[in-house]
Backbone as CSV, one residue per row, in Angstrom:
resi,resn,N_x,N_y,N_z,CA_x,CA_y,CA_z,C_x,C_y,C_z
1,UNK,27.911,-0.632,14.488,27.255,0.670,14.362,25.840,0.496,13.834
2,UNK,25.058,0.860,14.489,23.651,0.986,13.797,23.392,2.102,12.858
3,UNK,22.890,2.013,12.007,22.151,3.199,11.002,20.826,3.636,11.326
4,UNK,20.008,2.722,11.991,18.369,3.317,11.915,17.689,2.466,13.372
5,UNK,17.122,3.266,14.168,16.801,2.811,15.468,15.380,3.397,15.388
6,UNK,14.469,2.625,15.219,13.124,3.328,15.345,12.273,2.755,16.627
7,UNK,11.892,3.388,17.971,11.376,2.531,18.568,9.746,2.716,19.226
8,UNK,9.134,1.677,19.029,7.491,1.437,18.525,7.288,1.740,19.782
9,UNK,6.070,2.703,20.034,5.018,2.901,21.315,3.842,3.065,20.755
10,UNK,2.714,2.639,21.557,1.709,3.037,21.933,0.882,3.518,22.983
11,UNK,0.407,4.646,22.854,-0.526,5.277,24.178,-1.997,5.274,24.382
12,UNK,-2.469,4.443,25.481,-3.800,4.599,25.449,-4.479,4.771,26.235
13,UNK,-5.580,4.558,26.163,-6.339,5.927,27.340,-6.259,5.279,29.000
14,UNK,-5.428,4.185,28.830,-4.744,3.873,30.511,-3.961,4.775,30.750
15,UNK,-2.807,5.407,30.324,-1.999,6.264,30.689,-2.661,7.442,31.336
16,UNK,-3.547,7.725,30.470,-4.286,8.744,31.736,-5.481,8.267,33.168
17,UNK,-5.803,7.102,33.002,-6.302,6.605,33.854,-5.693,5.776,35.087
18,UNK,-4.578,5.298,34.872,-4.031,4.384,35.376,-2.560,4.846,35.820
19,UNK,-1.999,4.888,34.291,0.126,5.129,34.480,0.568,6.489,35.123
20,UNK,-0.480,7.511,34.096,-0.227,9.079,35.402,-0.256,9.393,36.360
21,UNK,-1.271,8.248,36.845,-1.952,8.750,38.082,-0.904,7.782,39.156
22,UNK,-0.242,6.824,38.557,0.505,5.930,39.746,1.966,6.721,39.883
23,UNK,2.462,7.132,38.653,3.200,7.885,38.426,3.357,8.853,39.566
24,UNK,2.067,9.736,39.327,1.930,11.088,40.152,2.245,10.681,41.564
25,UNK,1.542,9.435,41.917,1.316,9.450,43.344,2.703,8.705,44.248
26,UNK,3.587,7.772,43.002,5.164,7.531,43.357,5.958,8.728,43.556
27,UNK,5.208,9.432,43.009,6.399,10.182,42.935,5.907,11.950,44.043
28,UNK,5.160,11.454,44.607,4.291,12.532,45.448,3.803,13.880,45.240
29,UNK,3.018,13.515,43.998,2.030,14.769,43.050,0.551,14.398,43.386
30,UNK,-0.075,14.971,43.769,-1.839,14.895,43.553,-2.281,15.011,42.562
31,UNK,-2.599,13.966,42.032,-3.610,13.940,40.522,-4.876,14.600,40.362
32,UNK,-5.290,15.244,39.807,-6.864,15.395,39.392,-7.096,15.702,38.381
33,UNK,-8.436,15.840,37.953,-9.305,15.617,36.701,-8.140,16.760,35.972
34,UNK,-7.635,18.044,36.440,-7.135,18.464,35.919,-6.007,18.446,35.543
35,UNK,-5.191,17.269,35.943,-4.148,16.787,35.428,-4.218,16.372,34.469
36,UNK,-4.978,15.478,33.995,-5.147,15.088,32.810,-4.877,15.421,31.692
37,UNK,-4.170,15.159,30.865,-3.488,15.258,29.226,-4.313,14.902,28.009
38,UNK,-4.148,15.684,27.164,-4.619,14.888,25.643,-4.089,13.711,25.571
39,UNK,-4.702,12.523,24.625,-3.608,11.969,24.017,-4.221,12.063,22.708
40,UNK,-2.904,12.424,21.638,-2.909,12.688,20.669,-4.322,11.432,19.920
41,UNK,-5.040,12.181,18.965,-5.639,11.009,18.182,-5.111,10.528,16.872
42,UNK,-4.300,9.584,16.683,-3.871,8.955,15.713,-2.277,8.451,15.885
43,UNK,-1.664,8.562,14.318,-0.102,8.364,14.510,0.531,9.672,14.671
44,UNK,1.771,9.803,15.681,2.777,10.777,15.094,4.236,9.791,15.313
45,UNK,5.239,10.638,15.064,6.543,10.149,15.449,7.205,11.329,16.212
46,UNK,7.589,10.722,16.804,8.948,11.810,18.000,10.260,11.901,17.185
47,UNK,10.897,13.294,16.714,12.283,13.098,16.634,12.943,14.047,17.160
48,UNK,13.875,13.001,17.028,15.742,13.831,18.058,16.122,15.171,17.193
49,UNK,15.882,16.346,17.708,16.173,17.743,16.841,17.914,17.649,16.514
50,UNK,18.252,16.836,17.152,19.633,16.769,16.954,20.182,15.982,15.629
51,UNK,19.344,15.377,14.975,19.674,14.499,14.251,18.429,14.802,12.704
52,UNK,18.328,15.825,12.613,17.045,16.372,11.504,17.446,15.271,10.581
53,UNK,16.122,14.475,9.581,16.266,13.709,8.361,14.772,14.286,8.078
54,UNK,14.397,15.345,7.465,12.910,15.436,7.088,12.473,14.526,6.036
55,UNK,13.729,14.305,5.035,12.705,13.427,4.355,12.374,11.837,4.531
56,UNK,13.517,11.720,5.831,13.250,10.130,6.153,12.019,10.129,7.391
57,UNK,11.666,11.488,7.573,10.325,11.297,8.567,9.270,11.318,7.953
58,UNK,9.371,12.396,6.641,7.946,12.673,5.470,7.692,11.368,4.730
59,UNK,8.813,10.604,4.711,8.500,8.854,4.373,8.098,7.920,5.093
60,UNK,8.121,8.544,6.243,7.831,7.159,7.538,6.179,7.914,7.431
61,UNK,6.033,8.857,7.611,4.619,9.700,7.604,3.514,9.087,6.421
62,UNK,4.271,9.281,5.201,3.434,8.968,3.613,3.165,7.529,4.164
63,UNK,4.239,6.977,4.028,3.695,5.262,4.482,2.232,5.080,5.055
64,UNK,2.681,5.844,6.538,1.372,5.226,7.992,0.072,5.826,7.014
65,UNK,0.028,6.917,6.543,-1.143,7.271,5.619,-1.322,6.809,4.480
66,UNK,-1.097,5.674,4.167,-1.908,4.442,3.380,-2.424,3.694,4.128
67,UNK,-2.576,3.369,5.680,-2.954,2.516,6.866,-3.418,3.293,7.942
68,UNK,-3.646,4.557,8.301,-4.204,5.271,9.515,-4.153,6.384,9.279
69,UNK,-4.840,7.649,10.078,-4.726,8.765,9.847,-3.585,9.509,10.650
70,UNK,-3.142,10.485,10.869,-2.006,11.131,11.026,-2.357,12.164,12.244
71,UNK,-2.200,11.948,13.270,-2.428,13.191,14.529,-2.747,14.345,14.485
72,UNK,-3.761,15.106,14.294,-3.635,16.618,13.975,-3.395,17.443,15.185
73,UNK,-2.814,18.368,15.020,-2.217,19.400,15.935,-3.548,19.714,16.949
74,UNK,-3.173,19.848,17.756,-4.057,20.540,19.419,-4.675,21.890,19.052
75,UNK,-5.201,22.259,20.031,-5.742,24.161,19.459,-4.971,24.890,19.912
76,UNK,-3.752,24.418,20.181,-2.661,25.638,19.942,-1.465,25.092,19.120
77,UNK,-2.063,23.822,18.131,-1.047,23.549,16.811,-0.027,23.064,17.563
78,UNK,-0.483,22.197,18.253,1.254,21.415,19.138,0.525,19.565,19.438
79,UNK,1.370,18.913,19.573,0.843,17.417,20.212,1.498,17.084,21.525
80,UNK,1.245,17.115,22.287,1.634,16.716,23.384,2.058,17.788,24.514
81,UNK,2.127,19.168,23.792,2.482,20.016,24.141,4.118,20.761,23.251
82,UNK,4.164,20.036,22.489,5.340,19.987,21.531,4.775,20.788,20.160
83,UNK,5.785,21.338,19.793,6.065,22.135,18.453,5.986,20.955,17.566
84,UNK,5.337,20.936,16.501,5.213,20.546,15.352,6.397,20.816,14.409
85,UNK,7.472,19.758,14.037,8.328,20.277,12.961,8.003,19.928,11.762
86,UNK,7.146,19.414,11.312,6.487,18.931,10.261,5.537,17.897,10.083
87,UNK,4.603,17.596,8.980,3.191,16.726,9.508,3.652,15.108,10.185
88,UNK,2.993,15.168,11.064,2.831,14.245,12.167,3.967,13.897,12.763
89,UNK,5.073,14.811,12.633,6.010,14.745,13.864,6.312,16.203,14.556
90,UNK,6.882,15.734,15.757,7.171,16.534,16.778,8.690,16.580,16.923
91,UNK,9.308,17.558,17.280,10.901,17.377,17.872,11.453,17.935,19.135
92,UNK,11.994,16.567,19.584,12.551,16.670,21.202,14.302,16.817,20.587
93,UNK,14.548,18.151,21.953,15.805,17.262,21.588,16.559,16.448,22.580
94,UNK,17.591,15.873,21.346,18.499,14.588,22.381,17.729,13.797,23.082
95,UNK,17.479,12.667,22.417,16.767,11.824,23.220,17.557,11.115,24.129
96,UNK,18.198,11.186,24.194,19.823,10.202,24.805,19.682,11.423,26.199
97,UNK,19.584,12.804,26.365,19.893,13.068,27.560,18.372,13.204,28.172
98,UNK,17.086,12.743,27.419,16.092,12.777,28.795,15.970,11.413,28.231
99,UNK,16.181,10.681,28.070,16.520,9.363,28.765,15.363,8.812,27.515
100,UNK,14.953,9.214,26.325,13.863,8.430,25.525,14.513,7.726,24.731
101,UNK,13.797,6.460,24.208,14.404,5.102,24.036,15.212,4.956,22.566
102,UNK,14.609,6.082,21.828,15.441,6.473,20.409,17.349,6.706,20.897
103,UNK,16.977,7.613,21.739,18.240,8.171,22.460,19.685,6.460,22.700
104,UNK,18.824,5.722,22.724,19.764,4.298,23.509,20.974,4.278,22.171
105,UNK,20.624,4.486,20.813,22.018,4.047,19.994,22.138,5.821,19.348
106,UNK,23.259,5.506,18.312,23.820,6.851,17.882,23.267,6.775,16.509
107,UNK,22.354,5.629,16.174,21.884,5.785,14.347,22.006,6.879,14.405
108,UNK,22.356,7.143,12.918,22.014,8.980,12.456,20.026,9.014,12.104
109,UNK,19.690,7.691,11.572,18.050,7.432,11.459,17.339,7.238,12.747
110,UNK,16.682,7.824,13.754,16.553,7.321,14.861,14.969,8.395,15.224
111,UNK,14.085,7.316,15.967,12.910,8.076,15.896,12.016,7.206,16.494
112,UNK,11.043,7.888,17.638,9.784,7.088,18.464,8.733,7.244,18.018
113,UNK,7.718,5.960,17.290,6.630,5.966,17.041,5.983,6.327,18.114
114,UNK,4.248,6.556,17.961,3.080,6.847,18.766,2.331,6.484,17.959
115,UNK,1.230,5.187,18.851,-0.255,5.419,18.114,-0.782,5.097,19.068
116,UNK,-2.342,5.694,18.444,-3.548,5.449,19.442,-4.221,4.235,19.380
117,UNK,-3.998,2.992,19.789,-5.319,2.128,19.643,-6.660,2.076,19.951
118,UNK,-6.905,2.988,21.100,-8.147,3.285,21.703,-9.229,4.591,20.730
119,UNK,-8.280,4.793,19.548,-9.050,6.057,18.744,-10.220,5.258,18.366
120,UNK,-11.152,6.106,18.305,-12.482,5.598,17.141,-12.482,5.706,16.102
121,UNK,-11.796,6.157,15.490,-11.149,5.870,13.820,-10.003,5.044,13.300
122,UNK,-9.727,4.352,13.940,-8.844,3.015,13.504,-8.999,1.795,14.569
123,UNK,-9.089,0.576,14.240,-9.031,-0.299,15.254,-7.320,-0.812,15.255
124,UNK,-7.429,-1.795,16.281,-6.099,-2.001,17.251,-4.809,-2.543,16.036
125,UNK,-5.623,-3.643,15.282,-4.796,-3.762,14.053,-4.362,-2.992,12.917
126,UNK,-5.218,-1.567,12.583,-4.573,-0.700,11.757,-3.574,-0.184,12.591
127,UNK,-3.443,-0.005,13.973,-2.521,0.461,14.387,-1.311,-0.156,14.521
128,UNK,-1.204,-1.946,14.541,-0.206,-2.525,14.374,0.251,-2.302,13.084
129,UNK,-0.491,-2.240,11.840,0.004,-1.916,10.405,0.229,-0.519,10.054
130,UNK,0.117,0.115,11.220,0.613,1.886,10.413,2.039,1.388,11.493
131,UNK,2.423,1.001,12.423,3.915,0.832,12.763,4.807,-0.253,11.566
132,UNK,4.140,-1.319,11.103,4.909,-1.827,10.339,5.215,-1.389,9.205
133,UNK,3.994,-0.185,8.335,4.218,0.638,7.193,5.394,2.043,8.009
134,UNK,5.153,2.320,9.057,6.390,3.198,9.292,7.784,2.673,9.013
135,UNK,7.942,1.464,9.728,9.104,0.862,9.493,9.726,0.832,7.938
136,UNK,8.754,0.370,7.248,8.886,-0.277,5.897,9.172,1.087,5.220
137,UNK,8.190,2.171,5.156,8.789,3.593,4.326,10.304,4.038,5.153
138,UNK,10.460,3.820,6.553,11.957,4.398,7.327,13.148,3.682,6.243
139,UNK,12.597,2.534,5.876,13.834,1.346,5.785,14.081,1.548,4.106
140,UNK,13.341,1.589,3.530,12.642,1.960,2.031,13.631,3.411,1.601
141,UNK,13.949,4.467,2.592,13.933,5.518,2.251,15.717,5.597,2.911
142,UNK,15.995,4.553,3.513,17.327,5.043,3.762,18.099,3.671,2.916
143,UNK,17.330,2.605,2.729,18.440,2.223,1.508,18.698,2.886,0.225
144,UNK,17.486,3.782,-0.210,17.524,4.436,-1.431,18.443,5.696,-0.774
145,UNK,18.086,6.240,0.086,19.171,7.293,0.155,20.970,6.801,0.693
146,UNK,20.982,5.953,0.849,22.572,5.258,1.270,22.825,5.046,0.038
147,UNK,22.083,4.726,-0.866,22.529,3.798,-2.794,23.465,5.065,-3.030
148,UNK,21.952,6.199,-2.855,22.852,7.528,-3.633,23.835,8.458,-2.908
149,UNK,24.005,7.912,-1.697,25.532,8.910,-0.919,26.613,7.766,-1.115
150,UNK,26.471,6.890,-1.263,27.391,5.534,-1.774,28.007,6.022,-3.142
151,UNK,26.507,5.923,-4.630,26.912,6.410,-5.361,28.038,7.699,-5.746
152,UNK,27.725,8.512,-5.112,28.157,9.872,-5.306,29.763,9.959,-4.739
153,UNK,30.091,8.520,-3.460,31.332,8.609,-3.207,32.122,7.724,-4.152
154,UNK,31.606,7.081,-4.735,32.747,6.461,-6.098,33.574,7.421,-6.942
């Protein structure tokens, strides 16, 4: 059984140049300028609405902000087109039935990074160290919270 499945992405400004557009055209959509998407500037995390842990996301969050800045909401307060459930995450649900890679185990801890390497406010290596400070506050925050649901069952 797994407890905590966190799985690392990054998006960069190929996806709109390159992956959408091959995407679109496999799959027989016409691309144009107006297809084109934001991509968020900075970190967020994706989570499974099915599986709420706010404070094991507000810890994966505190972390990356000692190492990068944190995605701010679009001008209609959404990232990606997604509702904001709290700072710098978003919630899908069930990742397991549209097929996103959190979705692959049943952790009850389970959650998809995002960062930008191509931002102009962090280079490529703060962005490798705001995923390894995510990890480290995810991992940080569910042994301390397992001590005390452990504790409490004695």
């Amino acid at each position: 059984n797994w407890i905590c499945h966190i799985d690392l992405h990054e998006t960069t400004d190929t996806d709109e140049t390159e992956f959408r557009p091959a995407k679109a055209a496999r799959d027989g959509i016409v691309w144009t300028e107006e297809s084109k998407g934001e991509i968020p500037d900075g970190f967020y995390l994706v989570q499974d609405t099915t599986s709420p842990k706010s404070g094991w996301f507000a810890a994966m969050i505190d972390s990356v902000k000692k190492v990068t800045h944190i995605a701010p909401a679009d001008s209609e307060g959404k990232l990606i087109g997604e509702e904001i459930s709290q700072e710098g995450v978003i919630g899908i649900p069930n990742n397991k039935h549209l097929g996103l890679c959190a979705g692959v185990t049943n952790a009850p801890y389970r959650a998809t990074t995002e960062v930008y390497p191509d931002s102009p406010k962090a280079t490529p290596e703060q962005c490798n160290e705001a995923q390894v400070a995510c990890i480290a506050g995810g991992l940080d925050y569910i042994i301390s919270e397992e001590k005390i649901i452990a504790a409490t069952m004695e």
